[in-house]
C-alpha positions as CSV (number, residue, x, y, z in Angstrom):
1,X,-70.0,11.1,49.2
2,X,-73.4,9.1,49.5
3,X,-75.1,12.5,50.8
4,X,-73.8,14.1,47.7
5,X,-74.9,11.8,45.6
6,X,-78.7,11.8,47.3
7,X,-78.5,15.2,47.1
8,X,-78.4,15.3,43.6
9,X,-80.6,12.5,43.0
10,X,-83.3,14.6,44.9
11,X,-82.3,17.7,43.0
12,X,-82.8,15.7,39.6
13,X,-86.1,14.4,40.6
14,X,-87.6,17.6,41.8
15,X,-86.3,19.4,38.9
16,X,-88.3,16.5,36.0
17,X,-91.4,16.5,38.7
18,X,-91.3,20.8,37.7
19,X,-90.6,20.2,34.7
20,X,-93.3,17.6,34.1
21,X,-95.5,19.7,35.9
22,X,-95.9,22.9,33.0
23,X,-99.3,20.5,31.5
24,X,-100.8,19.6,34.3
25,X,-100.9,22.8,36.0
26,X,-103.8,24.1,34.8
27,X,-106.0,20.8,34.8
28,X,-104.7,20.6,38.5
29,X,-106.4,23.9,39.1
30,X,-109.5,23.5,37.7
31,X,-109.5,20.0,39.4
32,X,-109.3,22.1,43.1
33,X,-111.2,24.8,42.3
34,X,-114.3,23.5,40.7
35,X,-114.1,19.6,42.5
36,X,-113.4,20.7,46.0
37,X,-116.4,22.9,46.6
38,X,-118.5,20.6,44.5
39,X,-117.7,17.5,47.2
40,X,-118.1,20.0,50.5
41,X,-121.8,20.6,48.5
42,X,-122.6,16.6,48.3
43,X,-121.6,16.3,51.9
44,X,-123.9,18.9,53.3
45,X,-126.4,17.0,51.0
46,X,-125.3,13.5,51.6
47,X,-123.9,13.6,55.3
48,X,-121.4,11.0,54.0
49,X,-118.5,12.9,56.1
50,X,-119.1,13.6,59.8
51,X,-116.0,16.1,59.6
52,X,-116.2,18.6,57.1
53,X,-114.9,22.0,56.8
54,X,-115.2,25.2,54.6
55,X,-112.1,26.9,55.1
56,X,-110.1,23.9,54.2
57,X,-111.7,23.4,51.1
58,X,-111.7,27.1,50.6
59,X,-108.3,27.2,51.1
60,X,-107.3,24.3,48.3
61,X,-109.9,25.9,45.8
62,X,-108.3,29.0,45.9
63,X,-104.9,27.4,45.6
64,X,-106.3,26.0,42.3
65,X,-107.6,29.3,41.2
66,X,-103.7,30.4,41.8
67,X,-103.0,27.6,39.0
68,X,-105.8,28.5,36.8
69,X,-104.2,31.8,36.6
70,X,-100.7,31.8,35.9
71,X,-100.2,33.5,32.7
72,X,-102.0,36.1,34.4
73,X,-99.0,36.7,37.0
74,X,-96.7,39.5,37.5
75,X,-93.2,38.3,36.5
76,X,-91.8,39.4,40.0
77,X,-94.0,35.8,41.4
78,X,-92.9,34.1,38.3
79,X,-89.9,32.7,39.9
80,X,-92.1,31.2,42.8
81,X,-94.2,29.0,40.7
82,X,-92.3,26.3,41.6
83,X,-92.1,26.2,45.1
84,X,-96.3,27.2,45.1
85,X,-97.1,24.3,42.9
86,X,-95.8,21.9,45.3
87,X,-96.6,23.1,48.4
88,X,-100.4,22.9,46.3
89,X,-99.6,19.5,45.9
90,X,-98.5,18.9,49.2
91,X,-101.8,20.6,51.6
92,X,-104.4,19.8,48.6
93,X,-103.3,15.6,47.9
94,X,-101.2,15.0,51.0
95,X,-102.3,16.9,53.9
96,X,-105.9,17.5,53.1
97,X,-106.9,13.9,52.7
98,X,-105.0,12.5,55.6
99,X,-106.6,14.8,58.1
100,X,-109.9,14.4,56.4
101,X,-108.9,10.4,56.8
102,X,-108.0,10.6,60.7
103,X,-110.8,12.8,61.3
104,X,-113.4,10.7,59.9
105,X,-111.9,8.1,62.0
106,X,-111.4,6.0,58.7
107,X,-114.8,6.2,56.9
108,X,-115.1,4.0,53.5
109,X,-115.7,7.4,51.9
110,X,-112.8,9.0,53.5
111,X,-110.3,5.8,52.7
112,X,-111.2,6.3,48.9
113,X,-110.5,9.4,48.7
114,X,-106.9,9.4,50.2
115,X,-106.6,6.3,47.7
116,X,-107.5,9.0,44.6
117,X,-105.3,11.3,46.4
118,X,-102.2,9.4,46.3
119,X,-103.2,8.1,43.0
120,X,-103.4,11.6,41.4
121,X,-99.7,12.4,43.2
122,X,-98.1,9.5,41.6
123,X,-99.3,10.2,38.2
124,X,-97.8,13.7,39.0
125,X,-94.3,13.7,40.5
126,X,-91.5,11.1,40.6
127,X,-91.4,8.6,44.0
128,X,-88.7,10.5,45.4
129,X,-90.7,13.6,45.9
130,X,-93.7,11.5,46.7
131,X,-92.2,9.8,49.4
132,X,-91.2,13.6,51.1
133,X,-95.2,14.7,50.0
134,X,-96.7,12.0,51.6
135,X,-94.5,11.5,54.6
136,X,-94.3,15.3,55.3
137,X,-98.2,15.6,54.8
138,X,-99.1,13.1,56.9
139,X,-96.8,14.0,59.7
140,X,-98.7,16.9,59.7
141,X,-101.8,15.4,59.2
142,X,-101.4,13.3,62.4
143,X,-100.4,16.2,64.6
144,X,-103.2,18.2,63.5
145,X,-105.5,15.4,64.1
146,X,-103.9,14.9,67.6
147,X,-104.5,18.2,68.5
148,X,-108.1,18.5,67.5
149,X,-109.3,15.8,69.2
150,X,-109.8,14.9,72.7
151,X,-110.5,10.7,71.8
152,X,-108.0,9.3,69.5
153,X,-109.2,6.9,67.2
154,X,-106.4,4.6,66.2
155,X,-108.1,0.9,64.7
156,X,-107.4,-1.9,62.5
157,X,-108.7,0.1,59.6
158,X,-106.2,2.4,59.7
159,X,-103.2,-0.2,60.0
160,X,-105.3,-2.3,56.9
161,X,-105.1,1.1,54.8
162,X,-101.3,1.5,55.6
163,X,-100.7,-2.0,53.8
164,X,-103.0,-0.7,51.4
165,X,-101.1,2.3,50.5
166,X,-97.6,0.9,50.7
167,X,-98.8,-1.7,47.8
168,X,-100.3,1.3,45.7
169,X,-97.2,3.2,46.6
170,X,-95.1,0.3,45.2
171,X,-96.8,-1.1,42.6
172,X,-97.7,2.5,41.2
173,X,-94.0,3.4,41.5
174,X,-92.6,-0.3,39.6
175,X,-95.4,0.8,36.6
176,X,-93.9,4.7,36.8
177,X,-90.3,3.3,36.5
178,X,-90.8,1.1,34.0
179,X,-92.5,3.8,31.7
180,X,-89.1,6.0,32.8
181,X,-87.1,3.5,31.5
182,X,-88.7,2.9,28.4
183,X,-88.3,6.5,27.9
184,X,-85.1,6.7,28.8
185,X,-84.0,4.0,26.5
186,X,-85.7,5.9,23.8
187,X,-83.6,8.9,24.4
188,X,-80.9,6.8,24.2
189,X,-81.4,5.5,20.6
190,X,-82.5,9.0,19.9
191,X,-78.9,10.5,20.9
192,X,-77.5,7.7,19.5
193,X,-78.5,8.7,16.3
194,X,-78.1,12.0,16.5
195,X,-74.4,11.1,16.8
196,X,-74.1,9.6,13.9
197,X,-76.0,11.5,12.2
198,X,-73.4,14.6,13.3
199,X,-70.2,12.8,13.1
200,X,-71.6,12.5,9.0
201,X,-72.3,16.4,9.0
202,X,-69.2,17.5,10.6
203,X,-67.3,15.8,8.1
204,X,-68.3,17.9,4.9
205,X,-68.1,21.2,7.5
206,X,-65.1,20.6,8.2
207,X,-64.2,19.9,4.9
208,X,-65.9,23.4,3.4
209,X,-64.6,25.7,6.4
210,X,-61.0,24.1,5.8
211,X,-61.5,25.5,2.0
212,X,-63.0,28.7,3.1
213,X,-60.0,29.0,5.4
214,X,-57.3,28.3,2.2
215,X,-59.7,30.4,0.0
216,X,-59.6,33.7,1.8
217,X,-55.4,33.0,3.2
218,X,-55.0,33.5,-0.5
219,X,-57.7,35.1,-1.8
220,X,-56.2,38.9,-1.1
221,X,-53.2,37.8,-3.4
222,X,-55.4,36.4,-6.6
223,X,-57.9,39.8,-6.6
224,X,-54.6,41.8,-6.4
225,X,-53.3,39.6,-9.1
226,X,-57.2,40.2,-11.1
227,X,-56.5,44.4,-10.4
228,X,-53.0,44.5,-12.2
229,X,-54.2,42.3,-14.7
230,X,-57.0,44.7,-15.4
231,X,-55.0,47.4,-15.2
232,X,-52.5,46.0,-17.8
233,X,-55.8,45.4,-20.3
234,X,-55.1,41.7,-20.3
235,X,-58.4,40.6,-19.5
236,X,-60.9,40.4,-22.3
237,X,-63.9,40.6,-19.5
238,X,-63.8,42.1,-16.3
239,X,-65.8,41.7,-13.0
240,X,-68.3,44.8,-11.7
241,X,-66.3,46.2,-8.5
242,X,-69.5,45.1,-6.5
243,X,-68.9,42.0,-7.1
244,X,-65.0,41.4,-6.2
245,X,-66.2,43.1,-3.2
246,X,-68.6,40.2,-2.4
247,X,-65.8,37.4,-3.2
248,X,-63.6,39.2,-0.2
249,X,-66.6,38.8,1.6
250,X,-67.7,35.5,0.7
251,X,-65.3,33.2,3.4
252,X,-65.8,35.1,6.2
253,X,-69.8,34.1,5.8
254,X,-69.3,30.6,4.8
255,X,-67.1,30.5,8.1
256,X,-69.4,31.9,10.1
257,X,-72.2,29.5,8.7
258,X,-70.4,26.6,9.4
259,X,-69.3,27.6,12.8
260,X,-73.1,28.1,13.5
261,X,-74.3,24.5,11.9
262,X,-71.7,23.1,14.1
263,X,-72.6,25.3,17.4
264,X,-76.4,23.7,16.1
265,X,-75.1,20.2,16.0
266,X,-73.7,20.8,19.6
267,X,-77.2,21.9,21.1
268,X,-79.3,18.6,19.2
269,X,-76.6,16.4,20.8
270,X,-77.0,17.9,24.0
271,X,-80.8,17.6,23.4
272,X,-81.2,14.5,23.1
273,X,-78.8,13.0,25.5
274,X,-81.1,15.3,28.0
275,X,-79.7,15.6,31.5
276,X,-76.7,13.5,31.8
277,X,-75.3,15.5,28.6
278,X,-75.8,19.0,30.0
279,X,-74.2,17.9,33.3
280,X,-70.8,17.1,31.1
281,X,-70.9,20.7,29.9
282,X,-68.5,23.1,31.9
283,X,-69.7,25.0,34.7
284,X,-68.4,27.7,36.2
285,X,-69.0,31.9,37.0
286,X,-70.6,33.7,34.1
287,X,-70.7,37.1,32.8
288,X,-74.3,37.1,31.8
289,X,-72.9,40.4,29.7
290,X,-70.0,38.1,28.1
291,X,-72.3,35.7,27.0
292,X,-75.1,38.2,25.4
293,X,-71.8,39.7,23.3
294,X,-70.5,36.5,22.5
295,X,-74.1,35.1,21.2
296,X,-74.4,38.5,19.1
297,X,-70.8,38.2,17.7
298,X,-71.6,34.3,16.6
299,X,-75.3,34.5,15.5
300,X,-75.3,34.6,12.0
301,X,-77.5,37.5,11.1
302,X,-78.9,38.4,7.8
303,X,-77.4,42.0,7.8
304,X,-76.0,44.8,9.7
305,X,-79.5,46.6,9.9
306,X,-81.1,43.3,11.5
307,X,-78.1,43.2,13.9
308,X,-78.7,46.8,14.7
309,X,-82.3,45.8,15.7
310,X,-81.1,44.6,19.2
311,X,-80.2,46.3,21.9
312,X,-79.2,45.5,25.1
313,X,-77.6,46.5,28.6
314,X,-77.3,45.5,32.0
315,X,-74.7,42.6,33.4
316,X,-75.1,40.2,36.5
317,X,-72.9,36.8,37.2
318,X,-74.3,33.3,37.6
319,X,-73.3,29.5,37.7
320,X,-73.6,27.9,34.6
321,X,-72.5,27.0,31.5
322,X,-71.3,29.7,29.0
323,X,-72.2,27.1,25.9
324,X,-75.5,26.4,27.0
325,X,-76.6,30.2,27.6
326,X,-75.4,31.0,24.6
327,X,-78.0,28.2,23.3
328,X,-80.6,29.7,24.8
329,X,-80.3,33.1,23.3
330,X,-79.6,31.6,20.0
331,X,-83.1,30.2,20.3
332,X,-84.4,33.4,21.8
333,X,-82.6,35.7,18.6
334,X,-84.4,33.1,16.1
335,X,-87.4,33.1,16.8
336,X,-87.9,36.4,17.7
337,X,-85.8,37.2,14.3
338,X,-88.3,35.3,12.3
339,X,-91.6,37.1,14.3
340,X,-90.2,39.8,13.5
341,X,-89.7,39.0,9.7
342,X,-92.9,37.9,9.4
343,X,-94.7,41.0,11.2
344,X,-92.4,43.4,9.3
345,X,-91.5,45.1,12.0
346,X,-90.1,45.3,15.7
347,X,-87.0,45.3,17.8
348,X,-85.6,42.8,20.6
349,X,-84.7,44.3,23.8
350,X,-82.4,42.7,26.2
351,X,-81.8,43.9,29.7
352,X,-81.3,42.3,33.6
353,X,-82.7,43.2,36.5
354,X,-82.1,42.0,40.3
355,X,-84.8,40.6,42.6
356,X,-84.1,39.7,46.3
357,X,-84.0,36.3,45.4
358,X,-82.9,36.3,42.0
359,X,-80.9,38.0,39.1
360,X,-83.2,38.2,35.8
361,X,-82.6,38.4,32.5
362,X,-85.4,39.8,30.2
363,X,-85.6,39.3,27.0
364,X,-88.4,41.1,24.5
365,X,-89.3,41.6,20.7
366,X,-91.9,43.9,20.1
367,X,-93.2,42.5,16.4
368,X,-96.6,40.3,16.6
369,X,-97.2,38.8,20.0
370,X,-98.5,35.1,20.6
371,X,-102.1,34.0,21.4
372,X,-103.0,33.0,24.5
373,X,-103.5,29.2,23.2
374,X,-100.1,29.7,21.8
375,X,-98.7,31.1,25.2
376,X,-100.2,28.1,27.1
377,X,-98.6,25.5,24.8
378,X,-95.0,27.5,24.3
379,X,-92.6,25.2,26.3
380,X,-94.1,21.8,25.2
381,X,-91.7,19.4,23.9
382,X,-92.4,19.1,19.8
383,X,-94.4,22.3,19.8
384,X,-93.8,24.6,17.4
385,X,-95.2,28.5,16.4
386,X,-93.6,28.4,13.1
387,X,-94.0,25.9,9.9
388,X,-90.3,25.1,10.0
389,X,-90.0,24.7,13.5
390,X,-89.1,21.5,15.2
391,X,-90.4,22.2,18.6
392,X,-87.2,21.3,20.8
393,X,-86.1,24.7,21.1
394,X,-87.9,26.2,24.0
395,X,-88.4,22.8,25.4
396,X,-84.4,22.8,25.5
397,X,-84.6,26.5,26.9
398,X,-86.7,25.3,29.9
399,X,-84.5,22.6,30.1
400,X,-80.9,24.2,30.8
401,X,-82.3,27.0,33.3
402,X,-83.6,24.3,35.2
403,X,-80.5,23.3,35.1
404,X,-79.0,26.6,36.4
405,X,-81.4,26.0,39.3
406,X,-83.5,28.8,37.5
407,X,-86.3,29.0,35.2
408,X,-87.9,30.7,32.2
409,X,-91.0,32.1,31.6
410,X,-93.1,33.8,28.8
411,X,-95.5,36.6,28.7
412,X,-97.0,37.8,25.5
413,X,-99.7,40.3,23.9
414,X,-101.2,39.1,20.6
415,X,-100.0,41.8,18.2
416,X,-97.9,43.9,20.5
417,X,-94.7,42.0,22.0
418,X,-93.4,38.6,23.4
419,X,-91.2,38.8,26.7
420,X,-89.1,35.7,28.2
421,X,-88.2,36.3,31.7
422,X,-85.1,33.9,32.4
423,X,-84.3,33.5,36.3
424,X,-81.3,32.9,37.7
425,X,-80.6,32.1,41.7
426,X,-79.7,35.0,43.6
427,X,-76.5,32.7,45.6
428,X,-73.0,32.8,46.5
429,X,-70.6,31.8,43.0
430,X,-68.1,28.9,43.7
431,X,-64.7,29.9,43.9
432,X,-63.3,29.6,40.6
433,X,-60.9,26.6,41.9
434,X,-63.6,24.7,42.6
435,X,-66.2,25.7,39.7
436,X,-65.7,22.6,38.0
């Protein structure tokens, strides 16, 4: 029970330190590719280090450059980002400055900078996957340094910087949590009021789809009633046939639009109560093919000729939650509905495909494209490519495949197409007794 529960208290931790991680990326790059060589430069200069090494640096600069780069990956590495940002973190901030530590045999210079590093790792991940970083690291660190050496340097400077980094570790940790918490308490009041703020919605929708519902049990009756009376010349005007056909369509859309404002209330809800709300959804085996039609059947489209615009194939199961995919391809459908509105033109293409490692689901629209400053900023929370927008969409996308122990990625060409590339973990399903 206790191991379960750690378990999935590292699971959460390493999934927001990922998460967290899609701004800092590329800052983190530039930091190791452009500060590394700079400081193996000064120490040629300076002699402040007695142990220095190219290919160690080397090695962490072109790390960096592997950050610097990502939009320029091929999709088949996408689904690796995450495990080759933090084993960057892990040699380039852990690793690297402990050796460099031990090896200097505990230089002022040395000490500072395995200060910095630890500094820089608590500012990026939670303590949990600190703690594994720095312990892991260092482990190695230590055997590395006891296998270069003949002399082993072991002094009071190194015990006096082990107090020192158990305070920083501390203290740094006390100031993250309390920032968490803040946070957290925000989110709170946030889905606090979003509840309220649906329980007053759902009220009128409720009230509307309950008359649509009366409206078109009886409607076949009154404009069979309207036709003999027409018939019979007792009406002194009469309605054009067009538009007696749009009255017997008229329910069926305001059903489907309030179905839709309520399957929209459902995703803001889970929004803002974040993580703990998407872990009461149900989970369970998916047909990713099941949830594609159902998302089609639901989305309320503006007309059969924009519903003929996508096309799709391909099917593959996964462990998730059928609500929350179909979330995410409601977000998909409208923005890549309202791209193509605005360009005039395009299609969206859906299809899987199956990588040792994972099943992926593609999804592309081929009407205008994003920018690459657009691209870099696509999954920021509150960031938005249209006027309307509110930002939380894609944020929310990135969100539930994190979730699904997947992710989602984006690659575009300005004028030409957008493509998402959702991952899903290649694993053994649950058996359906225990999916919940």
């Amino acid at each position: 029970m206790l191991a379960g529960k750690l378990r999935h208290y590292l699971s959460l931790s390493l999934q927001r330190s990922i998460a967290n991680a899609q701004d800092q990326r590329f800052a983190v790059g530039c930091i190791l590719f452009f500060g590394f060589p700079l400081l193996h430069i000064l120490w040629n200069f300076g002699a402040a280090q007695a142990d220095e090494t190219l290919w160690s640096r080397s090695l962490a600069c072109f790390m960096g450059l592997g950050l610097m780069g990502l939009r320029y990956w091929p999709s088949t590495l996408k689904p690796y980002l995450p495990a080759y940002w933090l084993l960057t973190l892990w040699y380039a901030f852990s690793f690297f400055f402990a050796y460099s530590f031990l090896m200097n045999e505990a230089s002022v210079i040395s000490a500072m900078f395995l200060l910095c590093s630890i500094f820089l790792l608590l500012l990026l991940v939670d303590l949990p996957v600190l703690i594994i970083l720095l312990l892991s690291g260092w482990g190695f660190a230590l055997a590395a340094y006891y296998l270069s050496v003949e002399d082993v340097f072991l002094g009071e400077e190194h015990l006096e910087m082990t107090l020192l980094i158990i305070f920083m570790v501390v203290a740094g940790s006390t100031l993250n949590y309390k920032a968490a918490l803040l946070q957290q308490q925000r989110m709170a009041g946030m889905a606090a009021v979003a509840g309220m703020i649906a329980h007053e919605l759902r009220t009128p929708l409720s009230g509307i789809k309950s008359g649509a519902n009366a409206i078109a049990r009886y409607s076949p009756e009154l404009i069979e009633g309207y036709q003999l009376a027409q018939q019979h010349s007792l009406l002194t005007k009469v309605l054009r046939p067009s538009r007696i056909q749009q009255l017997s369509e008229v329910n069926a859309r305001i059903i489907a639009e309030t179905d839709y404002a309520n399957t929209i209330i459902d995703m803001l809800l889970v929004r803002a109560g974040s993580e703990n709300a998407l872990c009461n959804c149900v989970w369970e085996t998916c047909s990713m093919a099941d949830c594609v039609f159902t998302a089609l059947q639901r989305y309320p489209f503006k007309s059969p000729a924009e519903k003929k615009t996508v096309k799709w194939q391909g099917d593959f199961h996964f462990y998730g939650s059928k609500l929350l995919m179909q979330h995410v391809l409601f977000n998909l459908l409208k923005n890549a509905l309202y791209a193509m509105a605005t360009a005039r033109k395009g299609e969206i293409h859906i299809w899987t495909a199956l990588s040792e490692t994972h099943h992926c689901l593609y999804f592309r629209d081929t009407a205008k494209g994003m920018s690459a400053l657009q691209l870099s900023r696509l999954f920021n929370h509150f960031y938005s490519t249209t006027f309307m927008g509110t930002g939380l969409g894609l944020s929310f996308c990135k969100l539930v495949m994190q979730h699904f122990g997947g992710d989602i990625f984006c690659d575009a060409k300005e004028g030409e197409f957008t493509q998402f590339m959702l991952t899903f973990p290649r694993k053994s399903l649950p058996d359906k007794k225990n999916a919940n």
